[in-house]
N, C-alpha and C positions, 0 to 999 in steps of 0.2 A: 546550378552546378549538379553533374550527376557523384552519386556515394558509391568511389570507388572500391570500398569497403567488403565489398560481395566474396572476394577470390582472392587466389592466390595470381602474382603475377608467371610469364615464364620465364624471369628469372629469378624468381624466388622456389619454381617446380626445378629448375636446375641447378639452381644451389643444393636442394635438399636428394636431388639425385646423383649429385657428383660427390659430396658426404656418405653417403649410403652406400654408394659404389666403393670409395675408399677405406672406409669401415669392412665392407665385405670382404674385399681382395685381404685386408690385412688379416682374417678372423682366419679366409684356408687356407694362408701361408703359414700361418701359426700351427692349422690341423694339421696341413702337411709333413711342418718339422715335428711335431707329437710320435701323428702314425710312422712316421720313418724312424725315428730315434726309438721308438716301442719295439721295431719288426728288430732292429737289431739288437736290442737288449735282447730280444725272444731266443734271437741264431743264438747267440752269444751262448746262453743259460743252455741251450738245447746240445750244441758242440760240444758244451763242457759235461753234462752227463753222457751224450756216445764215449768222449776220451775217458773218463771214469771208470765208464763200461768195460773198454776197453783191457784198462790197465788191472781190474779187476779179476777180469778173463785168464790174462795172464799170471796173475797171482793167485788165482786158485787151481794153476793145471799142476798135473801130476809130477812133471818133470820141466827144470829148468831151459826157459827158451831158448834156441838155436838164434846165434848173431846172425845178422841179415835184417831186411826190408821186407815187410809184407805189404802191400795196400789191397783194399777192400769199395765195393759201393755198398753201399746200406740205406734203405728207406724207413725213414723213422720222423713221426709226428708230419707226414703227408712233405716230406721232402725228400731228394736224392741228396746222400750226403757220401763225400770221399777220404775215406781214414788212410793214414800212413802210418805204420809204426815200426820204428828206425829200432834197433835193437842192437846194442855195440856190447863188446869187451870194458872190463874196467883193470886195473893192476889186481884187483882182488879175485882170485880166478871161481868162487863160490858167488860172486855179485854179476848182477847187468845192470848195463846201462839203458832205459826207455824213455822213447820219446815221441808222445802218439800226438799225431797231426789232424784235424778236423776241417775238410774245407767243405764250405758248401756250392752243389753244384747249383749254377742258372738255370730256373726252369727255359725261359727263354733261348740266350746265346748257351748254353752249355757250358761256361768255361767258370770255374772253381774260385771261389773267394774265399781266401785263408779265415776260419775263423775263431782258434782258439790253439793252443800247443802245449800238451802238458807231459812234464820231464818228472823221471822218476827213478829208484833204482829197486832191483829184484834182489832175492837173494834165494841161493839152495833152502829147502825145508828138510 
């Protein structure tokens, strides 16, 4: 009798290949969801200091804003990002009403993902 003892068979190399393989795919599905769910926390955090900024700006200028829309591009933290800010009337004729919009544009397709809105109101100094 010979002593089969020596090796692995192959399917015992394909067993332990088709484990390995299933272990892997699962490990950079999991990186996948991480790095994605990261990049958007990042937008997220990022949008919300431009609208910040934003409403800041207005809050420190000289004279109370004129109602109307303005939007803006702005590059900031190595991205193009697209602000809107809505500026309305309220009953209070000394108040406004603000509403600064954050999208960020696709480097790629170009087209704008909403990603943050922040409401606020002004008043005369």
């Amino acid at each position: 009798m010979k002593d089969r003892s020596a090796g692995f068979t192959l399917i015992e190399v394909l067993m332990a290949l088709l484990v390995f393989g299933l272990i892997a795919a699962t490990v950079q599905h999991a990186a996948t969801l991480y790095f994605s769910h990261y990049e958007r926390v990042e937008n997220k955090t990022i949008a919300g200091w431009i609208a910040e900024n934003r409403m800041t700006e207005l809050r420190l200028a000289e004279e109370m804003p004129a109602i109307g829309k303005e939007n803006q591009e702005i590059r900031y933290a190595d991205q193009d990002w697209f602000t809107l800010t809505e500026i309305s009337a309220t009953e209070e004729p000394l108040m406004r009403r603000v509403e600064v919009t954050v999208d960020l544009i696709g480097a790629v397709d170009g087209e704008r993902r909403q990603q943050t809105v922040l409401e606020g109101y002004l008043g005369q100094h």
